[in-house]
N, CA, C and O atoms as CSV, one atom per row, in Angstrom:
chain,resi,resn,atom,element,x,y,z
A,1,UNK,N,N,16.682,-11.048,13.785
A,1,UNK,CA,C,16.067,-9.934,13.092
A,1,UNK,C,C,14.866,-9.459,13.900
A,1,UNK,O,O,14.088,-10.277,14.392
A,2,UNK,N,N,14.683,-7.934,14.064
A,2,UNK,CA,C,13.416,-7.624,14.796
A,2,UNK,C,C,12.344,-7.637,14.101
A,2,UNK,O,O,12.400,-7.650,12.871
A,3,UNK,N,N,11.411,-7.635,14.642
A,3,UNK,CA,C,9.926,-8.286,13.831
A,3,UNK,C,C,9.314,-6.344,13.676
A,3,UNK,O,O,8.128,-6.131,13.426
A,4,UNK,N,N,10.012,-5.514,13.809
A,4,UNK,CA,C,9.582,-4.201,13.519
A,4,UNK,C,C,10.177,-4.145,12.181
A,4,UNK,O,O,9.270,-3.895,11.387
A,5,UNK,N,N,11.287,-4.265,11.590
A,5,UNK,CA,C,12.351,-3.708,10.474
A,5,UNK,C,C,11.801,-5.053,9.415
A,5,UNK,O,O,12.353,-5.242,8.331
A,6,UNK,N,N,10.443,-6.088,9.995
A,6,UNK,CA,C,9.809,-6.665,8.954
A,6,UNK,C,C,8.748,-6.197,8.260
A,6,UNK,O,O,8.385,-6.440,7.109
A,7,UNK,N,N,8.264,-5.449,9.152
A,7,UNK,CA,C,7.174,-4.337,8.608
A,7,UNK,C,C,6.827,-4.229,7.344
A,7,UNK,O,O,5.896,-4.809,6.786
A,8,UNK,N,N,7.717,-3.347,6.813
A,8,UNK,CA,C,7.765,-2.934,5.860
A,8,UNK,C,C,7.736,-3.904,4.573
A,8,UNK,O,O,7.397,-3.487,3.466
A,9,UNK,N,N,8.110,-5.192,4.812
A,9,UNK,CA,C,8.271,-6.178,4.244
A,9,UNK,C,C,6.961,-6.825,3.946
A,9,UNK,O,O,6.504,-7.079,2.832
A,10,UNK,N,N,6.282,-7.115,5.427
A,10,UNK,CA,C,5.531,-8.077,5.284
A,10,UNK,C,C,3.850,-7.094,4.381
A,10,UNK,O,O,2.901,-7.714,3.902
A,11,UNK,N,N,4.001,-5.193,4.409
A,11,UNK,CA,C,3.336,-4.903,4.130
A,11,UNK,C,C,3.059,-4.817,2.454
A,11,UNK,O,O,2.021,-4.800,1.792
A,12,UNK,N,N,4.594,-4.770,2.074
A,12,UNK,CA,C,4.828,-4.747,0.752
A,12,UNK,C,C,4.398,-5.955,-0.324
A,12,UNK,O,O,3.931,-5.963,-1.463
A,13,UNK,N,N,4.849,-7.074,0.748
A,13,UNK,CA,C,4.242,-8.554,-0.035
A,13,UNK,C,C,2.862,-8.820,0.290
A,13,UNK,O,O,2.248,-9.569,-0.469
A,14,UNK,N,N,2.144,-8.227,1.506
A,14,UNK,CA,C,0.437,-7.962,0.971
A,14,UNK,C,C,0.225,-7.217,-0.496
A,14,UNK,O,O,0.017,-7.728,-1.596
A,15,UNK,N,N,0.347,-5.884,-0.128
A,15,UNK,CA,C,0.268,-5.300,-1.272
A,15,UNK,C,C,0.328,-6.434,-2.414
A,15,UNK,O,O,-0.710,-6.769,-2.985
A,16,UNK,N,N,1.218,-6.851,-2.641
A,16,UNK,CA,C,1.644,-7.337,-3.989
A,16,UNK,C,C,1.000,-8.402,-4.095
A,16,UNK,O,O,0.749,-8.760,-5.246
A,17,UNK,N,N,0.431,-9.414,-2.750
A,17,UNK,CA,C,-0.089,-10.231,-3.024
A,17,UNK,C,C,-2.011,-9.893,-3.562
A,17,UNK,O,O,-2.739,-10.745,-4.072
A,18,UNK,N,N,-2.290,-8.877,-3.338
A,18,UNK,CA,C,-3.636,-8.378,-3.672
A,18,UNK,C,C,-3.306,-8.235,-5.472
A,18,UNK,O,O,-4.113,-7.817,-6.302
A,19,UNK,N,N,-2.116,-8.638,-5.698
A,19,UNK,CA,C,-1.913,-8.136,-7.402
A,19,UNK,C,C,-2.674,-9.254,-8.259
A,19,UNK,O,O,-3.286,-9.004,-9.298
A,20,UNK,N,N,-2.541,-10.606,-7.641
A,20,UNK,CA,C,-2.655,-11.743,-8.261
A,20,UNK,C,C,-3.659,-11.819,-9.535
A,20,UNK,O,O,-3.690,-12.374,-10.633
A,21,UNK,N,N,-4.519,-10.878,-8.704
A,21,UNK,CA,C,-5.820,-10.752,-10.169
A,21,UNK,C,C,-5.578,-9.378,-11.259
A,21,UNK,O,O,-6.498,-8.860,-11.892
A,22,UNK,N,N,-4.446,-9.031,-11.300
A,22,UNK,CA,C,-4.057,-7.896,-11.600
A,22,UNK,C,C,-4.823,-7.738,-13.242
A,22,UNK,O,O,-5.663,-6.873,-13.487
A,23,UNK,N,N,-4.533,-8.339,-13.836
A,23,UNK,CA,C,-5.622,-8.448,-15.352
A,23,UNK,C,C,-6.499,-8.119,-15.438
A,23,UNK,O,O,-6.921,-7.375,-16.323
A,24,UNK,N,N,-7.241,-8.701,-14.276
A,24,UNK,CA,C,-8.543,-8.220,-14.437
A,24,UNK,C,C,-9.167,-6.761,-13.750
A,24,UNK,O,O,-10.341,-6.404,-13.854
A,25,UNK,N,N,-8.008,-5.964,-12.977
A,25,UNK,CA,C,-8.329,-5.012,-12.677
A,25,UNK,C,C,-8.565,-3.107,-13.137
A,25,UNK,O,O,-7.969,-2.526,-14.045
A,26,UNK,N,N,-9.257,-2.699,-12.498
A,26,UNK,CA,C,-8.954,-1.341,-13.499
A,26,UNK,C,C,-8.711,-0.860,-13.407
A,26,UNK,O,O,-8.672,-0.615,-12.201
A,27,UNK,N,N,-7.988,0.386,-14.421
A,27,UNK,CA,C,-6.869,1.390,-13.660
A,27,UNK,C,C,-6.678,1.665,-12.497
A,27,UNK,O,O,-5.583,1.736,-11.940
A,28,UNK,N,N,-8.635,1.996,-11.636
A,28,UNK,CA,C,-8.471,2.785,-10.789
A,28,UNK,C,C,-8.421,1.893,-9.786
A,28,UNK,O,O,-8.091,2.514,-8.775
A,29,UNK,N,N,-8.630,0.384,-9.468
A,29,UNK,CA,C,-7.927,-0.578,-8.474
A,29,UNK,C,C,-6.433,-0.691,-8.593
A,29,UNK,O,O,-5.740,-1.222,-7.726
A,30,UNK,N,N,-6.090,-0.307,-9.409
A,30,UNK,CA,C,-4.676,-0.709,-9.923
A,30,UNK,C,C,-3.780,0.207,-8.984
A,30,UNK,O,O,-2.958,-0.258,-8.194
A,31,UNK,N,N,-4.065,1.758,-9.186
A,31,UNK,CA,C,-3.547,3.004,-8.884
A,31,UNK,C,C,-4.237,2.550,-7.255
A,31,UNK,O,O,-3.270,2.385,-6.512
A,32,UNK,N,N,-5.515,2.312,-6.509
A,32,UNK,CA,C,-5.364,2.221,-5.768
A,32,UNK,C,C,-4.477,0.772,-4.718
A,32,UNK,O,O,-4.040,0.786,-3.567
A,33,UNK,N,N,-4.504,-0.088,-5.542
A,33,UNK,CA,C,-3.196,-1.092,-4.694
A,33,UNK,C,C,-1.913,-0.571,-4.566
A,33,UNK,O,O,-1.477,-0.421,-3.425
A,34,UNK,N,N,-0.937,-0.140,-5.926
A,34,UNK,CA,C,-0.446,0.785,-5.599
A,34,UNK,C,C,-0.185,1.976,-4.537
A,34,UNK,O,O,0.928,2.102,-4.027
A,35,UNK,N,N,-1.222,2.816,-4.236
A,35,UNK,CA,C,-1.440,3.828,-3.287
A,35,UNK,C,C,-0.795,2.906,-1.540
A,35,UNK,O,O,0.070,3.077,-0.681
A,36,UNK,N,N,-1.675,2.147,-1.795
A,36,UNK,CA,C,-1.743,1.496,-0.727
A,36,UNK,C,C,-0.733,0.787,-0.327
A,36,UNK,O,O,-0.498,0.699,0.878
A,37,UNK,N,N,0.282,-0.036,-1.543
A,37,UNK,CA,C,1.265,-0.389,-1.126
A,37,UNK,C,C,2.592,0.350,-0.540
A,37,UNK,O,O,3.457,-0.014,0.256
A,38,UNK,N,N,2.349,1.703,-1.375
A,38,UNK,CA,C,3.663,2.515,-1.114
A,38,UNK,C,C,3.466,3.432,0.073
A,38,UNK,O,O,4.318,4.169,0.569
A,39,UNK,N,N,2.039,3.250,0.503
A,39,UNK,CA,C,1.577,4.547,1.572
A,39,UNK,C,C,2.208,3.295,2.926
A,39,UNK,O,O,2.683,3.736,3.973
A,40,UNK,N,N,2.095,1.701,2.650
A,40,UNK,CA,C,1.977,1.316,3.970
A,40,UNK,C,C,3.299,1.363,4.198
A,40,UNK,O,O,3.626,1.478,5.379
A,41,UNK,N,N,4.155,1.306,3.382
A,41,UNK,CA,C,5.772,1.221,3.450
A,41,UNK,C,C,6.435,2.220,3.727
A,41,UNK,O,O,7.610,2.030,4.043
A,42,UNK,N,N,5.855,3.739,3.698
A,42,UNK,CA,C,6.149,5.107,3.835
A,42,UNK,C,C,5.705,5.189,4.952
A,42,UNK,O,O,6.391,5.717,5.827
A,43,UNK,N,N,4.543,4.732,5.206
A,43,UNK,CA,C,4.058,4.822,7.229
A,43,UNK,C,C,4.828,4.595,7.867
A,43,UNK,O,O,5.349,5.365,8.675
A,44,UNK,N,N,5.190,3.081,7.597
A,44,UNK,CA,C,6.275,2.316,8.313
A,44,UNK,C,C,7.797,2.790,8.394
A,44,UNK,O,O,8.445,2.605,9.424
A,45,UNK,N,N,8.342,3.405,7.276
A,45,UNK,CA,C,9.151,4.148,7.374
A,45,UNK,C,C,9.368,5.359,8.610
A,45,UNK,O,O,10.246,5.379,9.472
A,46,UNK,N,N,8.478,6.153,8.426
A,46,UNK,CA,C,8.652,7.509,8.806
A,46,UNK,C,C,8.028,7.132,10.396
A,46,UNK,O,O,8.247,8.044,11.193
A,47,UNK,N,N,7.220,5.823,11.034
A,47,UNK,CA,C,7.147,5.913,12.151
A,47,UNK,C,C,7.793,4.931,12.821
A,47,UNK,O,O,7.503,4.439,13.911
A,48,UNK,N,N,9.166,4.549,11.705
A,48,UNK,CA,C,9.774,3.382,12.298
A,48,UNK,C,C,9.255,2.215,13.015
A,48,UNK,O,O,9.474,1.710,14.116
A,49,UNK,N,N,8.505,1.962,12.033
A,49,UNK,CA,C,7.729,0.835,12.270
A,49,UNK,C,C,6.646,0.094,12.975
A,49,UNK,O,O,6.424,-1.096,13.198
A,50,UNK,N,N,6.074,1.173,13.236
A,50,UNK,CA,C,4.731,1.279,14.205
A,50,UNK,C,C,3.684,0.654,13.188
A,50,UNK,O,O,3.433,1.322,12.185
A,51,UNK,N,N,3.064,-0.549,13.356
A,51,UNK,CA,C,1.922,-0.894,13.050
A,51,UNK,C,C,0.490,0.115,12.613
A,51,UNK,O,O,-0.326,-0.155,11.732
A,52,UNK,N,N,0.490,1.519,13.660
A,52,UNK,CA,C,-0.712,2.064,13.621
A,52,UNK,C,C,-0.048,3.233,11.957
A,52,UNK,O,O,-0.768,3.639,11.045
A,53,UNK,N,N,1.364,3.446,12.107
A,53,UNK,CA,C,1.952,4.177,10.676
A,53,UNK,C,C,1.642,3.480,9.600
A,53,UNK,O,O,1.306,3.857,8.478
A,54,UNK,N,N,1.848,1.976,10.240
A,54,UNK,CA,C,2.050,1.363,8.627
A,54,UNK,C,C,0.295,1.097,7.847
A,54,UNK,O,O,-0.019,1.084,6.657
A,55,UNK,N,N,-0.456,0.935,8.933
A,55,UNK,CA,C,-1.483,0.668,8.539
A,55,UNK,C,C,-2.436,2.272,8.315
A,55,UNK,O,O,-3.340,2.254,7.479
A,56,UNK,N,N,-2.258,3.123,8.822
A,56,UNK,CA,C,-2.887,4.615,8.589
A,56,UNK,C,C,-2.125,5.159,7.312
A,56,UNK,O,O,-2.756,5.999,6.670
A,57,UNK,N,N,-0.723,4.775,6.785
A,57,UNK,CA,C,-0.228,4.587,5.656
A,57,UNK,C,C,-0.321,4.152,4.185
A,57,UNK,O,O,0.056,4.663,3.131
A,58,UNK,N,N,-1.112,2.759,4.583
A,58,UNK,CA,C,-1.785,2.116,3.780
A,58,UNK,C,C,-3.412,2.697,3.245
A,58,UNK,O,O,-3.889,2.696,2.110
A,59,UNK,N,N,-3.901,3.088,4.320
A,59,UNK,CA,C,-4.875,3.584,4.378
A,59,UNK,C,C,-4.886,4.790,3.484
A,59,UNK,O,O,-5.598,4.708,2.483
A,60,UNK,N,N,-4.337,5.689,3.648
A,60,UNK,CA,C,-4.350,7.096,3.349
A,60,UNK,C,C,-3.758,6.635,1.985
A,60,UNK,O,O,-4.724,6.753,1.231
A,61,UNK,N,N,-2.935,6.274,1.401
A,61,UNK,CA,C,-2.005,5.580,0.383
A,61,UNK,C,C,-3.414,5.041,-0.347
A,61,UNK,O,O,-3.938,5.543,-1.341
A,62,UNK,N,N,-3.771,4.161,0.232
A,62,UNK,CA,C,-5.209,3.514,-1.152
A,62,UNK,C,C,-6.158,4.396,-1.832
A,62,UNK,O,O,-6.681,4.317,-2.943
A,63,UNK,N,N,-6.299,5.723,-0.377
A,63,UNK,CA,C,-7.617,6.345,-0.787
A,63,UNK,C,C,-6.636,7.500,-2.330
A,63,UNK,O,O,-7.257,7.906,-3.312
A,64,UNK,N,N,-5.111,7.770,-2.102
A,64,UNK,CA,C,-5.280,8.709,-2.769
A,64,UNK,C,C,-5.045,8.047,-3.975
A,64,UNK,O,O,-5.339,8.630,-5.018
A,65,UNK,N,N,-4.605,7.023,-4.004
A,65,UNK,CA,C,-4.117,6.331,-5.472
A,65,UNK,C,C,-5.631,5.718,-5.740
A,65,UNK,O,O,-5.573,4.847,-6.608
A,66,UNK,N,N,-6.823,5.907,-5.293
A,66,UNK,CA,C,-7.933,5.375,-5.785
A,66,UNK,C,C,-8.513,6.892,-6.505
A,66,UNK,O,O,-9.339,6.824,-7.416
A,67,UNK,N,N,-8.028,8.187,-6.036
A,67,UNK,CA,C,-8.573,9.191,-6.331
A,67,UNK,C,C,-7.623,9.651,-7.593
A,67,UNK,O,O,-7.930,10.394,-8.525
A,68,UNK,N,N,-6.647,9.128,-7.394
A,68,UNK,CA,C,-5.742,9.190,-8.997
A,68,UNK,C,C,-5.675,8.628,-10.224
A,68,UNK,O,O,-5.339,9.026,-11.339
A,69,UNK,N,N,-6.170,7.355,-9.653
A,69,UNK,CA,C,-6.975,6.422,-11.191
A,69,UNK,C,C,-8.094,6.596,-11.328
A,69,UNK,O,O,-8.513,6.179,-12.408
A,70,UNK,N,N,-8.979,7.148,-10.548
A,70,UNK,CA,C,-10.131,8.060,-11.160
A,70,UNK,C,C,-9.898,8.583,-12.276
A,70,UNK,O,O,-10.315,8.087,-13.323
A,71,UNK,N,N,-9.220,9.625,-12.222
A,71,UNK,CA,C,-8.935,10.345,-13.410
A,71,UNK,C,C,-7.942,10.338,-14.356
A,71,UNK,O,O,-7.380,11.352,-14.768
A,72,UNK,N,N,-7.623,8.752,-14.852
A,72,UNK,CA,C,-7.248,8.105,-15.642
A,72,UNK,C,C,-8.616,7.574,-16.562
A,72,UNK,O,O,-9.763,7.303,-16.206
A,73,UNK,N,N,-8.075,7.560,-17.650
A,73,UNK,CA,C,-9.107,6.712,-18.505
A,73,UNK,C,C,-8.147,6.271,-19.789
A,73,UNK,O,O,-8.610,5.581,-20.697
């Protein structure tokens, strides 16, 4: 297996592993792990697996799902 087409994998089970305290979090950490999980997996996607996609993915992915549980209450 190539260690590129894990990418996506290994970014998804970060994500998820940042969940652990999930109870105690609030919407707007919530919406931003989220953001972040699906932005790093969509990076990785669309740049076939380039590290700098998956992680500018993640990136961009946290900030907007942090700006979306903002305006949750």
């Amino acid at each position: 297996m190539n260690i590129r087409s894990m990418i996506p994998v290994l970014a998804l089970a970060a994500a998820l592993g940042g969940c652990a305290t999930w109870d105690g979090m609030s919407a707007r950490e919530k919406s931003a792990v989220i953001g972040a999980g699906v932005g790093g997996v969509a990076g990785a996607v669309i740049t076939d697996g380039s590290v700098l996609g998956t992680v500018g993915g993640a990136a961009i992915g946290g900030v907007v799902g942090d700006q979306v549980g903002k305006q949750k209450r």
